[in-house]
PDB file of N, CA, C and O in Angstrom:
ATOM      1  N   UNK A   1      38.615   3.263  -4.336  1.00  0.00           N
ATOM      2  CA  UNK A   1      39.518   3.568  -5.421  1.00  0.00           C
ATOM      3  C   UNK A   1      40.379   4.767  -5.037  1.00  0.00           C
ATOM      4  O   UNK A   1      41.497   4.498  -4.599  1.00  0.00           O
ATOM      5  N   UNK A   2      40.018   6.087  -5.136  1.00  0.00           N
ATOM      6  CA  UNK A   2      40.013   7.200  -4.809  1.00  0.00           C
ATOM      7  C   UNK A   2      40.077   7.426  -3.247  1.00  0.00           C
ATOM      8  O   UNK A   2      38.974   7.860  -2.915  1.00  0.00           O
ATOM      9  N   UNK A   3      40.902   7.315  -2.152  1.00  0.00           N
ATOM     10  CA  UNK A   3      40.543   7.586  -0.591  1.00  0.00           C
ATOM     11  C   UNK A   3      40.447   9.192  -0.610  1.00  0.00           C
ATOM     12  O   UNK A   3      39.449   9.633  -0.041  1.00  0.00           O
ATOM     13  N   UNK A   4      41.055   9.847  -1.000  1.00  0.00           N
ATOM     14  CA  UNK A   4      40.892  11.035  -0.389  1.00  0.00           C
ATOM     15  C   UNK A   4      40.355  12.215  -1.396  1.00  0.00           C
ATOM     16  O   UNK A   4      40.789  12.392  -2.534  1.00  0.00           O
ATOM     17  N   UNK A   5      39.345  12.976  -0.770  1.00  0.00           N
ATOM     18  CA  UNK A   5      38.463  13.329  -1.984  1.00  0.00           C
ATOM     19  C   UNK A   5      38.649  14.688  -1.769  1.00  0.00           C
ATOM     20  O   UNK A   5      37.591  15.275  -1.543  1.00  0.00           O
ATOM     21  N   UNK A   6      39.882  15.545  -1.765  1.00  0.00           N
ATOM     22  CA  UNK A   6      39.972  17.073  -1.396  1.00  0.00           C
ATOM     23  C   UNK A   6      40.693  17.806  -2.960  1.00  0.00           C
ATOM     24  O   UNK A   6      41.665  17.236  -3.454  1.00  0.00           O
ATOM     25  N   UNK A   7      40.444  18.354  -3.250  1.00  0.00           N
ATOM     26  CA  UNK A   7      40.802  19.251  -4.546  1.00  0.00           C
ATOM     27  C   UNK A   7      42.108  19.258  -4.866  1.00  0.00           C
ATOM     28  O   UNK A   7      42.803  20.030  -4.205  1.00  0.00           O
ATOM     29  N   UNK A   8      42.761  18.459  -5.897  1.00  0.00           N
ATOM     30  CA  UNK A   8      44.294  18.508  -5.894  1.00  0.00           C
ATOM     31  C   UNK A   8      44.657  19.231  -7.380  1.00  0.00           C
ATOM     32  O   UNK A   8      45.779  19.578  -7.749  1.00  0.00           O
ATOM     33  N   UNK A   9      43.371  19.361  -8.139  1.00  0.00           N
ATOM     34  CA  UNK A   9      43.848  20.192  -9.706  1.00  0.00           C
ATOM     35  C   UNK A   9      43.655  18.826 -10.120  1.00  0.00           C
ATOM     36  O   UNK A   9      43.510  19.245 -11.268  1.00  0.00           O
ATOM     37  N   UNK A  10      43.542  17.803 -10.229  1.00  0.00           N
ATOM     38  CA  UNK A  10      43.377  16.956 -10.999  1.00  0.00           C
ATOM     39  C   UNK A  10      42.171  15.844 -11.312  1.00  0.00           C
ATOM     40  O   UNK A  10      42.161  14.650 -11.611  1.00  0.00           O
ATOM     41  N   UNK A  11      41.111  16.921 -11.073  1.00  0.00           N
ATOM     42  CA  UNK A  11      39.949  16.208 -11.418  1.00  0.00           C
ATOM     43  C   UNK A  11      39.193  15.779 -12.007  1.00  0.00           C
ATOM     44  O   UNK A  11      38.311  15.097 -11.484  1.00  0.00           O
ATOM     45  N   UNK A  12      39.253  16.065 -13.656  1.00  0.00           N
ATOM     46  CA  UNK A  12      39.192  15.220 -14.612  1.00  0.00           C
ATOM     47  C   UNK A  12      38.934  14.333 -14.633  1.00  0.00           C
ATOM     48  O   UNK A  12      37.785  13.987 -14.908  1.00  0.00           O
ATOM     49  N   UNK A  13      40.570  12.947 -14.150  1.00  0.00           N
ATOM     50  CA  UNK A  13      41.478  12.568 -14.093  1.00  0.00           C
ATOM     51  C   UNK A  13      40.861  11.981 -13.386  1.00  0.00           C
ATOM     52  O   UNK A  13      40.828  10.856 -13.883  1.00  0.00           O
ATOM     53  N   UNK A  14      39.917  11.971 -11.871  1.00  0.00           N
ATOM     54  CA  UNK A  14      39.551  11.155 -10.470  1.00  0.00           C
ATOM     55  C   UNK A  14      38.384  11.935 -10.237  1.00  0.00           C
ATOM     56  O   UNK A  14      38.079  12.020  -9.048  1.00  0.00           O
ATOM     57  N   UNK A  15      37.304  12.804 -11.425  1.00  0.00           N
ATOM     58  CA  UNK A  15      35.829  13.279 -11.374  1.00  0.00           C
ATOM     59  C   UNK A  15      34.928  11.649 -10.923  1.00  0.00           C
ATOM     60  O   UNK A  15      34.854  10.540 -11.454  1.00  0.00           O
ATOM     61  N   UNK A  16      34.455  12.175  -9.881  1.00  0.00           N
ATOM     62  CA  UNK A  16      33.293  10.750  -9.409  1.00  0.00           C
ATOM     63  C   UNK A  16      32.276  11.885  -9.916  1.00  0.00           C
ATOM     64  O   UNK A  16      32.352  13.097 -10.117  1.00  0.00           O
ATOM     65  N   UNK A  17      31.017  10.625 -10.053  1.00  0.00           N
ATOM     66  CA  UNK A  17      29.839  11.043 -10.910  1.00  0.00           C
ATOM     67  C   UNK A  17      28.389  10.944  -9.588  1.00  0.00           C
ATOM     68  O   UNK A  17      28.431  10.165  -8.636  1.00  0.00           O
ATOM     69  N   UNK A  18      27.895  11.355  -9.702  1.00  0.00           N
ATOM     70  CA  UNK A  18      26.818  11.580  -8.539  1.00  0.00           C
ATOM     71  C   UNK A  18      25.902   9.902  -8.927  1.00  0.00           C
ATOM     72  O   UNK A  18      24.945   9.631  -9.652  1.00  0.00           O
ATOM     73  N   UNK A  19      26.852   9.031  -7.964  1.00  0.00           N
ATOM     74  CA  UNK A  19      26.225   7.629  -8.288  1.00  0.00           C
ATOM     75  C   UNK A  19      24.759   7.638  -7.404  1.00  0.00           C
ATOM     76  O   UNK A  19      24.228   6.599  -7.796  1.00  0.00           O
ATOM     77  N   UNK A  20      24.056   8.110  -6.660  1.00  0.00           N
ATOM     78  CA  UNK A  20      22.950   7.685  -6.154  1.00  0.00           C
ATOM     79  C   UNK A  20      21.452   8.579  -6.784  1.00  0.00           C
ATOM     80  O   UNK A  20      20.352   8.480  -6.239  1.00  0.00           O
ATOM     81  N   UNK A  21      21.724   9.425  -8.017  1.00  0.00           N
ATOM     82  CA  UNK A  21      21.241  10.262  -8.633  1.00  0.00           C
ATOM     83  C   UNK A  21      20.907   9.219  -9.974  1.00  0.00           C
ATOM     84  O   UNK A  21      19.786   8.901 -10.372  1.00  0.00           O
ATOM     85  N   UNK A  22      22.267   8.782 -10.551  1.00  0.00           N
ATOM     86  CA  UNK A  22      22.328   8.463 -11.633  1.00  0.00           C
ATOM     87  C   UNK A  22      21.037   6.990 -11.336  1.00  0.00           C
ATOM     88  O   UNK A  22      20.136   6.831 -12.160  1.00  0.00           O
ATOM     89  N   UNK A  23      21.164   5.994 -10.014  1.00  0.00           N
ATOM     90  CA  UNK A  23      20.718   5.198  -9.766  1.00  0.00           C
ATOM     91  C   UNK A  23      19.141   5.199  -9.323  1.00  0.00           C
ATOM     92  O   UNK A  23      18.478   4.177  -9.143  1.00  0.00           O
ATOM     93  N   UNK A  24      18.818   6.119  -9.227  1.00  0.00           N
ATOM     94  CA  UNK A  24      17.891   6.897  -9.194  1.00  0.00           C
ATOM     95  C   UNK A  24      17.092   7.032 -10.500  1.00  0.00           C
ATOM     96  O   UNK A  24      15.932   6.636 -10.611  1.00  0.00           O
ATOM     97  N   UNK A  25      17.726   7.562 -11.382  1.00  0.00           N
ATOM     98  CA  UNK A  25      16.936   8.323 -12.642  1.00  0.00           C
ATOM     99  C   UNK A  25      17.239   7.387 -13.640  1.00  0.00           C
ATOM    100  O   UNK A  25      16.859   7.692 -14.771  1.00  0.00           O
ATOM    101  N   UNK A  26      18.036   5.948 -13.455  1.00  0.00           N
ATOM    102  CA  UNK A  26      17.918   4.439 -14.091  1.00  0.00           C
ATOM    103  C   UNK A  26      17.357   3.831 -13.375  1.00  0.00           C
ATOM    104  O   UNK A  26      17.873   2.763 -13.706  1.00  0.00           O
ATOM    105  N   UNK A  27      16.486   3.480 -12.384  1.00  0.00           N
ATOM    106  CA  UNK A  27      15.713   2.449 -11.970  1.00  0.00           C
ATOM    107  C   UNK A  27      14.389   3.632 -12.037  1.00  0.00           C
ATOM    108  O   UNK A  27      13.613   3.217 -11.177  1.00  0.00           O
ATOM    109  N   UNK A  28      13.964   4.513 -12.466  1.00  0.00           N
ATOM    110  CA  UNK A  28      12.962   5.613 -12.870  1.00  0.00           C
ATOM    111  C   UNK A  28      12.546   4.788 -14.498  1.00  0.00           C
ATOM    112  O   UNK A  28      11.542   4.190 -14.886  1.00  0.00           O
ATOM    113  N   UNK A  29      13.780   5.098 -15.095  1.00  0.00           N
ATOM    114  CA  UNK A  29      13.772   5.197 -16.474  1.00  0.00           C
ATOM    115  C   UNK A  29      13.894   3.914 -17.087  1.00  0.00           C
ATOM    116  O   UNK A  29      14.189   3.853 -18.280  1.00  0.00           O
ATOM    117  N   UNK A  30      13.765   3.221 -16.634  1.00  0.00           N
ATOM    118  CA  UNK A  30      14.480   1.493 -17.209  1.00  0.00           C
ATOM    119  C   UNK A  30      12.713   0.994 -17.609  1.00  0.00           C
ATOM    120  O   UNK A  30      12.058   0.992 -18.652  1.00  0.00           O
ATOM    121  N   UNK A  31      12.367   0.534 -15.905  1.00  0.00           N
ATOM    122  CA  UNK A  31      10.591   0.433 -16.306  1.00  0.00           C
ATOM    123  C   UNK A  31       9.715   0.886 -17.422  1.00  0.00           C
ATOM    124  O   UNK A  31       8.951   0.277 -18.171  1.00  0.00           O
ATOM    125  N   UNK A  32      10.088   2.264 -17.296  1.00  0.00           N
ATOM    126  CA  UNK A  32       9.254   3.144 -18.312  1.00  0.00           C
ATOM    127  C   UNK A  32       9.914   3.076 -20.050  1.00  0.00           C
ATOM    128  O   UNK A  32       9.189   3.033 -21.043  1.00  0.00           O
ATOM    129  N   UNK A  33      10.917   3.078 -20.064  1.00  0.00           N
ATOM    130  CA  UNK A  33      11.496   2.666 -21.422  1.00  0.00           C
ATOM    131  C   UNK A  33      10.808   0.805 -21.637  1.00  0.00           C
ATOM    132  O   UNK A  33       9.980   0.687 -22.541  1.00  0.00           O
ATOM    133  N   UNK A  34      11.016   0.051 -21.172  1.00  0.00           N
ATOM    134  CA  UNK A  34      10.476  -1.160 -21.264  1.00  0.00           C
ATOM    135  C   UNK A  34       8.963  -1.417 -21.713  1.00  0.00           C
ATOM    136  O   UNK A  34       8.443  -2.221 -22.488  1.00  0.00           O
ATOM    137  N   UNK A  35       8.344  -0.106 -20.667  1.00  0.00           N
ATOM    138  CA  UNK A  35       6.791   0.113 -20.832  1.00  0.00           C
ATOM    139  C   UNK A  35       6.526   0.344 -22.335  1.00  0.00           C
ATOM    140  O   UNK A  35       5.696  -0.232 -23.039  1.00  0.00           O
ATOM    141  N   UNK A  36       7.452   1.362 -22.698  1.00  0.00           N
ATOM    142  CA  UNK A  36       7.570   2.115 -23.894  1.00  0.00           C
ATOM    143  C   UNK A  36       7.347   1.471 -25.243  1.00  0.00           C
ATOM    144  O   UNK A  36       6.529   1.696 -26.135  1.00  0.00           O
ATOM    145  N   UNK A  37       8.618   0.342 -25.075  1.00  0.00           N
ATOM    146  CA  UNK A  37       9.104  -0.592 -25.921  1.00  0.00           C
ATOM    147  C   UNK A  37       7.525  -1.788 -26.306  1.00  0.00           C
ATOM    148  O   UNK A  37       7.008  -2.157 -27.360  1.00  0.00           O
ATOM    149  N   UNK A  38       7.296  -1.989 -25.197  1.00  0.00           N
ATOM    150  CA  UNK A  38       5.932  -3.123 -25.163  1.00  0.00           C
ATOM    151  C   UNK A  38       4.740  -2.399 -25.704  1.00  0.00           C
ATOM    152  O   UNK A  38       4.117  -2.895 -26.643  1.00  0.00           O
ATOM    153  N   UNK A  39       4.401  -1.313 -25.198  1.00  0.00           N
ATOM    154  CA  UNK A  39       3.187  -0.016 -26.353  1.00  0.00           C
ATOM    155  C   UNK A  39       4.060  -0.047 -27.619  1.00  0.00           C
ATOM    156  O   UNK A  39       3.784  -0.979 -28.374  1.00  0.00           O
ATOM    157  N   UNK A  40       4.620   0.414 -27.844  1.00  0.00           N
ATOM    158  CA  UNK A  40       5.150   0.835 -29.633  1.00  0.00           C
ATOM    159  C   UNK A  40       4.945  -0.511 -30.137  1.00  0.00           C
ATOM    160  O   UNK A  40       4.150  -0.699 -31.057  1.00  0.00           O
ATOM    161  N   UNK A  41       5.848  -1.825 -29.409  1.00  0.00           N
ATOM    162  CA  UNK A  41       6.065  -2.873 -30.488  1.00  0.00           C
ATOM    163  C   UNK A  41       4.483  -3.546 -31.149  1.00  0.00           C
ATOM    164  O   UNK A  41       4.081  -3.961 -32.236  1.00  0.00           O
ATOM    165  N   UNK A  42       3.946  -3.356 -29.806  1.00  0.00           N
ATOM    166  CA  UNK A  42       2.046  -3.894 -29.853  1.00  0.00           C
ATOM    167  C   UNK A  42       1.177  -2.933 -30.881  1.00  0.00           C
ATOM    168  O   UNK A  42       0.500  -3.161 -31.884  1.00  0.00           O
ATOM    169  N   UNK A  43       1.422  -2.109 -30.365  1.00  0.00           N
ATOM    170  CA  UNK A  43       0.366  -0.834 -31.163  1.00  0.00           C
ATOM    171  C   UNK A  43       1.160  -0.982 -32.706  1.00  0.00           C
ATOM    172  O   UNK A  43       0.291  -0.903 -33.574  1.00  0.00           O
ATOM    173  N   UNK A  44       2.324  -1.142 -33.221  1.00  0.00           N
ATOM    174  CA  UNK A  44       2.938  -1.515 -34.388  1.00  0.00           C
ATOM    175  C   UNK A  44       2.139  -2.630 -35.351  1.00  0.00           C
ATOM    176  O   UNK A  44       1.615  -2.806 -36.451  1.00  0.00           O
ATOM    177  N   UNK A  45       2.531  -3.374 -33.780  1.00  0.00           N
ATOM    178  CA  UNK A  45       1.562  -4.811 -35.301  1.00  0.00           C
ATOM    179  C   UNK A  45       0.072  -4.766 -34.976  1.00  0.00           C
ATOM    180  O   UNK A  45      -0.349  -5.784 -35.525  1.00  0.00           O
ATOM    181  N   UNK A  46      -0.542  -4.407 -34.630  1.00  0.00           N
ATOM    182  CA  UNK A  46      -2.024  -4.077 -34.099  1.00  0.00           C
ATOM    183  C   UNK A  46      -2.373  -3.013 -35.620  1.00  0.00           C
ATOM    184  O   UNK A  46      -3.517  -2.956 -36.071  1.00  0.00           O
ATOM    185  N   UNK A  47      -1.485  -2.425 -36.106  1.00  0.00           N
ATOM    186  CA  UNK A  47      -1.978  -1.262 -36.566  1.00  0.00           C
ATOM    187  C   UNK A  47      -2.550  -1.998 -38.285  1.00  0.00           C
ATOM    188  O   UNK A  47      -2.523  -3.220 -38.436  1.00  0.00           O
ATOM    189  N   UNK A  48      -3.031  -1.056 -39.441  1.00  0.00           N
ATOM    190  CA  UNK A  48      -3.137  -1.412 -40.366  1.00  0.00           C
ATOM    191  C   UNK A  48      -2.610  -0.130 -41.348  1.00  0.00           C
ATOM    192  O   UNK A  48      -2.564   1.077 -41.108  1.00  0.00           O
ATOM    193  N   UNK A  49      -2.362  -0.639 -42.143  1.00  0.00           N
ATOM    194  CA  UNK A  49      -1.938   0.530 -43.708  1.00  0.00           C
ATOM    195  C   UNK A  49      -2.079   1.913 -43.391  1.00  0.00           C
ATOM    196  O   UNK A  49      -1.199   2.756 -43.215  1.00  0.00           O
ATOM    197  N   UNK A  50      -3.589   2.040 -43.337  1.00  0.00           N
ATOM    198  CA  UNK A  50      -3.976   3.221 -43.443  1.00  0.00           C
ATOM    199  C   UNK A  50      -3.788   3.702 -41.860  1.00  0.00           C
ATOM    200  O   UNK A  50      -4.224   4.843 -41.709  1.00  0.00           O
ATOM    201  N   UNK A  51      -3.317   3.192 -40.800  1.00  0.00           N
ATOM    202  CA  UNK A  51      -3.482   3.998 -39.482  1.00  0.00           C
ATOM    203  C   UNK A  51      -2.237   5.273 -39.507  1.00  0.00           C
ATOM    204  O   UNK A  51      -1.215   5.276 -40.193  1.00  0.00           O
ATOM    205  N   UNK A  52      -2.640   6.183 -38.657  1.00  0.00           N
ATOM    206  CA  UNK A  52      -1.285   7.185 -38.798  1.00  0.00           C
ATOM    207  C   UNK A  52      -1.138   7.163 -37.215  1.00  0.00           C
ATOM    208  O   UNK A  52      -2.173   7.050 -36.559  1.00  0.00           O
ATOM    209  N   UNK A  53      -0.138   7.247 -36.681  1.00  0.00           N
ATOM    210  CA  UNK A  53       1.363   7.302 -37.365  1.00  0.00           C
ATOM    211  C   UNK A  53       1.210   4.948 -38.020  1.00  0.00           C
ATOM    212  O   UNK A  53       0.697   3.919 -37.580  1.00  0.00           O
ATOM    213  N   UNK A  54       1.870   5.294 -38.961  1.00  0.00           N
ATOM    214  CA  UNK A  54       2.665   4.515 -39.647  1.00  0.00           C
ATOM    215  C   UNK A  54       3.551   3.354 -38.580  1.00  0.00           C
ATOM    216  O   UNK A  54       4.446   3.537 -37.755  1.00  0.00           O
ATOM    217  N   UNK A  55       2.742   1.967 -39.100  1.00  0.00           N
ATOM    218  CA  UNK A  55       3.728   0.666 -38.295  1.00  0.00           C
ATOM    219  C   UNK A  55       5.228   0.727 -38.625  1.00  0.00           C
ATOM    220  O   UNK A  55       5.873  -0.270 -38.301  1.00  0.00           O
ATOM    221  N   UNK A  56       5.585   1.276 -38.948  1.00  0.00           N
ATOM    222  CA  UNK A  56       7.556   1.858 -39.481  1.00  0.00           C
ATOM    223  C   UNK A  56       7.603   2.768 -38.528  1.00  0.00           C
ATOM    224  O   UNK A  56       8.597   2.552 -37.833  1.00  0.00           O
ATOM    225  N   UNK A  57       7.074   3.574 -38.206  1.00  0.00           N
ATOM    226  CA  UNK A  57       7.133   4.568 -37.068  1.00  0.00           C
ATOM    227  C   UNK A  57       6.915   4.284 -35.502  1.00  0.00           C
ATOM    228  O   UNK A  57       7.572   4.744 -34.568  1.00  0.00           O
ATOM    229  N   UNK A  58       5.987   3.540 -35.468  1.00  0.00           N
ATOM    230  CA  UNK A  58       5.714   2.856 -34.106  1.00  0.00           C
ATOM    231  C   UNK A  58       6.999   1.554 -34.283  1.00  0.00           C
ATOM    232  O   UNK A  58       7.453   1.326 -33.162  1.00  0.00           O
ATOM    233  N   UNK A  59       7.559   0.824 -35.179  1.00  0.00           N
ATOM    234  CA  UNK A  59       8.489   0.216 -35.030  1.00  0.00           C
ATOM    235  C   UNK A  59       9.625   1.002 -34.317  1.00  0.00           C
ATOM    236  O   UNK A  59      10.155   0.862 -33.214  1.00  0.00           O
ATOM    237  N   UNK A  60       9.826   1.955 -35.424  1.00  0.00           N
ATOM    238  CA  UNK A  60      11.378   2.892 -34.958  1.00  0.00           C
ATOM    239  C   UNK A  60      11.433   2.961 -33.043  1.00  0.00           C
ATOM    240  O   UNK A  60      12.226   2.764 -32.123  1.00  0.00           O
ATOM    241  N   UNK A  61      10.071   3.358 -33.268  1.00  0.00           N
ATOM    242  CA  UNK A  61       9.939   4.169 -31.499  1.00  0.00           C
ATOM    243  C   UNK A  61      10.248   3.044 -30.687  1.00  0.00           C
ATOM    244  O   UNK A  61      11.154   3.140 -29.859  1.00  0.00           O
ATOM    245  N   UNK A  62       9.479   1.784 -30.851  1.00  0.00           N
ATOM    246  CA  UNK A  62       9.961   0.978 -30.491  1.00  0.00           C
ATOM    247  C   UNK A  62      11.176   0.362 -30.043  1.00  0.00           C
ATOM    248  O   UNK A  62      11.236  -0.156 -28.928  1.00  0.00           O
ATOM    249  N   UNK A  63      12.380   0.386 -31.021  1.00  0.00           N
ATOM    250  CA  UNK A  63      13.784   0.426 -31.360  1.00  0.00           C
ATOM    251  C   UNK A  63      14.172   1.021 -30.262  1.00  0.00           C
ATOM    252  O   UNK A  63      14.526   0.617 -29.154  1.00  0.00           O
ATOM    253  N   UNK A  64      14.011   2.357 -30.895  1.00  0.00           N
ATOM    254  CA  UNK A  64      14.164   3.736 -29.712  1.00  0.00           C
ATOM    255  C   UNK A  64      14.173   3.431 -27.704  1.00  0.00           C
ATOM    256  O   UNK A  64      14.905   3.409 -26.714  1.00  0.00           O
ATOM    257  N   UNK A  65      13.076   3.293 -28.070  1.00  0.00           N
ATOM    258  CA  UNK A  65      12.698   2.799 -26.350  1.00  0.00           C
ATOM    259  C   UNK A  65      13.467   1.376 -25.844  1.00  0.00           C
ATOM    260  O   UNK A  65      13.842   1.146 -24.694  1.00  0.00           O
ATOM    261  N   UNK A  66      13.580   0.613 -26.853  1.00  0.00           N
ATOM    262  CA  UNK A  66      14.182  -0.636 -26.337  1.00  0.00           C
ATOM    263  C   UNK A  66      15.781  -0.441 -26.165  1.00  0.00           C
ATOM    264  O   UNK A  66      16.418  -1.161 -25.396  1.00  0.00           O
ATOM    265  N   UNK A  67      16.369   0.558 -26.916  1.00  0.00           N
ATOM    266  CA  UNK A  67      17.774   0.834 -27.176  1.00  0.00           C
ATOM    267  C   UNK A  67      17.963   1.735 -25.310  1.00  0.00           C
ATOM    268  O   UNK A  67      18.637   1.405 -24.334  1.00  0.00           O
ATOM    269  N   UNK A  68      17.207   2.670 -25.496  1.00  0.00           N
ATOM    270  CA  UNK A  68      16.997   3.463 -24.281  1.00  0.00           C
ATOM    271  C   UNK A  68      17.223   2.544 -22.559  1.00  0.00           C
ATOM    272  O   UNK A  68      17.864   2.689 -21.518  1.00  0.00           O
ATOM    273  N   UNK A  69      16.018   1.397 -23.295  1.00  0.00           N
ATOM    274  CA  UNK A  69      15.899   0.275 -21.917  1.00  0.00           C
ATOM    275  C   UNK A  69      17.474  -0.361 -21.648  1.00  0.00           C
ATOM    276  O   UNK A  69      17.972  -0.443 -20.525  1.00  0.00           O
ATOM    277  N   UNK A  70      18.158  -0.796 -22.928  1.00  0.00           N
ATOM    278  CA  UNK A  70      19.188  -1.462 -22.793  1.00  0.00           C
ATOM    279  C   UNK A  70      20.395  -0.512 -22.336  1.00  0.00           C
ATOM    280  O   UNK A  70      21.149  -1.254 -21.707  1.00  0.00           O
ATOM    281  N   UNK A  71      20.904   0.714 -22.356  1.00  0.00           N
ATOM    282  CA  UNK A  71      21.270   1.534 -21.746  1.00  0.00           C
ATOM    283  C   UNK A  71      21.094   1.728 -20.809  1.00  0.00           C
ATOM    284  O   UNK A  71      22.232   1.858 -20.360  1.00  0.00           O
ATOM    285  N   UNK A  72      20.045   1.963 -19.564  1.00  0.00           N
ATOM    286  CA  UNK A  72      19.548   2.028 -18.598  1.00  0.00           C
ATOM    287  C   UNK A  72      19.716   0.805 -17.744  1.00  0.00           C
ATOM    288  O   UNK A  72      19.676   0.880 -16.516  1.00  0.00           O
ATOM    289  N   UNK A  73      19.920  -0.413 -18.444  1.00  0.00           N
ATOM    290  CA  UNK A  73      20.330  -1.685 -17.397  1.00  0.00           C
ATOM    291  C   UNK A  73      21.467  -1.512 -17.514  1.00  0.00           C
ATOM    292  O   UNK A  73      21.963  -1.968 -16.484  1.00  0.00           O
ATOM    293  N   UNK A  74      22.626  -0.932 -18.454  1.00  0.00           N
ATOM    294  CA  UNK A  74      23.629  -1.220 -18.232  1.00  0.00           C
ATOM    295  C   UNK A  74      24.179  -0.823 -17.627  1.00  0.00           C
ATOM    296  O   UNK A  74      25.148  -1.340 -17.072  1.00  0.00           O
ATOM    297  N   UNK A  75      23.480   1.012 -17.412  1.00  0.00           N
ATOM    298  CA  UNK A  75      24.034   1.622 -16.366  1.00  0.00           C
ATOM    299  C   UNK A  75      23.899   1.210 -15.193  1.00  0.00           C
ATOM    300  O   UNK A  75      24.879   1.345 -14.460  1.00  0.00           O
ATOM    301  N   UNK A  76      22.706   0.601 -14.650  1.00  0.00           N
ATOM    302  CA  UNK A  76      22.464   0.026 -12.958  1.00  0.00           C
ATOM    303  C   UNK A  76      23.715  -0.830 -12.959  1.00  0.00           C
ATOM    304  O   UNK A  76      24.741  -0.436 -12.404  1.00  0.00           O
ATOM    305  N   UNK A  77      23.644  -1.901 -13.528  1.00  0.00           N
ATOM    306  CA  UNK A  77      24.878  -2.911 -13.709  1.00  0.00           C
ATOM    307  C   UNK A  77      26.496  -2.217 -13.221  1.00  0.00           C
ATOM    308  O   UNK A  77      27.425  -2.566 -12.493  1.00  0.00           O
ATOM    309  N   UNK A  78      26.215  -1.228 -13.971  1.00  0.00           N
ATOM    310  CA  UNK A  78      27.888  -0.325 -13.667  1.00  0.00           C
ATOM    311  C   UNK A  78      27.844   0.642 -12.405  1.00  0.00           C
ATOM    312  O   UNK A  78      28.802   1.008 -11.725  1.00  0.00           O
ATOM    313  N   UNK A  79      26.367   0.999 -12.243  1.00  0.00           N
ATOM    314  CA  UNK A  79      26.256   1.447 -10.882  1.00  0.00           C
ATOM    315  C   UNK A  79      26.752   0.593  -9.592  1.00  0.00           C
ATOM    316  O   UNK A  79      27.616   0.812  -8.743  1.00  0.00           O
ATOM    317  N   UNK A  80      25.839  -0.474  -9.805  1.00  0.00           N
ATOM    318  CA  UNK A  80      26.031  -1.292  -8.918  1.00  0.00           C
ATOM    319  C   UNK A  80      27.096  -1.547  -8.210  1.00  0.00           C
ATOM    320  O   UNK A  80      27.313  -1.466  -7.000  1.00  0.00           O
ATOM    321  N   UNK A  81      27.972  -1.981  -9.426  1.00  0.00           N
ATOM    322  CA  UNK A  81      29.001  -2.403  -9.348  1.00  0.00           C
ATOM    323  C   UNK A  81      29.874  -1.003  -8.405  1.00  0.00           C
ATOM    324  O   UNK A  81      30.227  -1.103  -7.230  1.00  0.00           O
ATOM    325  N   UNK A  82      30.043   0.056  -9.157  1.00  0.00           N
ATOM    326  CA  UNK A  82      30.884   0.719  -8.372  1.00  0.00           C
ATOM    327  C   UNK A  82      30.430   0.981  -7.289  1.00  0.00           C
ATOM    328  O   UNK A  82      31.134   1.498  -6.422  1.00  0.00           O
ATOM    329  N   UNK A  83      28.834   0.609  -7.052  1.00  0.00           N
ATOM    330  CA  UNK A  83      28.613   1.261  -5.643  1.00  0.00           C
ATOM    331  C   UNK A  83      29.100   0.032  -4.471  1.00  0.00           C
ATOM    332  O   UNK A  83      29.192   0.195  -3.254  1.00  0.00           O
ATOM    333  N   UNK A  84      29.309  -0.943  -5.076  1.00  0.00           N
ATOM    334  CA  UNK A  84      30.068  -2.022  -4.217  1.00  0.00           C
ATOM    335  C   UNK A  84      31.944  -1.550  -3.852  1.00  0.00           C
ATOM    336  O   UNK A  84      32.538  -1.265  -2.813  1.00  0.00           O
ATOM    337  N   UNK A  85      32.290  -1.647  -5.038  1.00  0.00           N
ATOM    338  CA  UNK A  85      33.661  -1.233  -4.919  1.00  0.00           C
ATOM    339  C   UNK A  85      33.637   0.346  -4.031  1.00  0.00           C
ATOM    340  O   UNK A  85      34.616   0.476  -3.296  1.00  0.00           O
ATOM    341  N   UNK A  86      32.781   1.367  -4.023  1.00  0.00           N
ATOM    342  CA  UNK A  86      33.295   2.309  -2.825  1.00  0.00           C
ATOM    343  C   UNK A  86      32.863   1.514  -1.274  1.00  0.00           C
ATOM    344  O   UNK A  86      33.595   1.547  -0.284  1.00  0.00           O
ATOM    345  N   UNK A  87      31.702   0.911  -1.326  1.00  0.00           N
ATOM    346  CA  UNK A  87      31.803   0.259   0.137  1.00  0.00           C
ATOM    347  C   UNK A  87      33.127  -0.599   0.335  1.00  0.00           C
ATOM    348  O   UNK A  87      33.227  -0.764   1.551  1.00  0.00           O
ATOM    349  N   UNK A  88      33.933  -1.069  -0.158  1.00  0.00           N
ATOM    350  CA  UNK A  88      34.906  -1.656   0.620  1.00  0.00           C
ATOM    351  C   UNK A  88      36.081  -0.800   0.915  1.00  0.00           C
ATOM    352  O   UNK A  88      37.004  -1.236   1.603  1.00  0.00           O
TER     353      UNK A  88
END
């Protein structure tokens, strides 16, 4: 996209993002949000009335973690992708 990567004042504008970091700390975090998502949703309906924390609460977290997971693929996806487009 970008060939020449020397300081022109306009970096904002052509800021690259530390793609092998980001790809890194989403293929870290994707698993473990997924993990996340599968404990909360189980331990949710497993639970009864009286358990604390509350099956509304282990739902939310649930939510939470699954929202987290779906973020985290999307970023690899967009990683990916640009990490193709700088190899050519």
């Amino acid at each position: 996209m970008y060939d020449d990567h020397r300081r022109t004042g306009t970096e904002p504008r052509t800021a690259r993002s530390p793609l092998r970091l980001r790809l890194l700390l989403a293929s870290v975090f994707f698993p473990l949000f997924i993990a996340g998502t599968a404990l909360f949703a189980t331990w949710s309906a497993n639970s009864t009335p009286d358990d604390s924390p509350g099956d509304t609460v282990l739902a939310v977290l649930a939510g939470i973690c699954a929202a987290l997971a779906l973020t985290a693929a999307v970023d690899l996806l967009v990683i990916a992708r640009r990490l193709r487009t700088e190899h050519r």
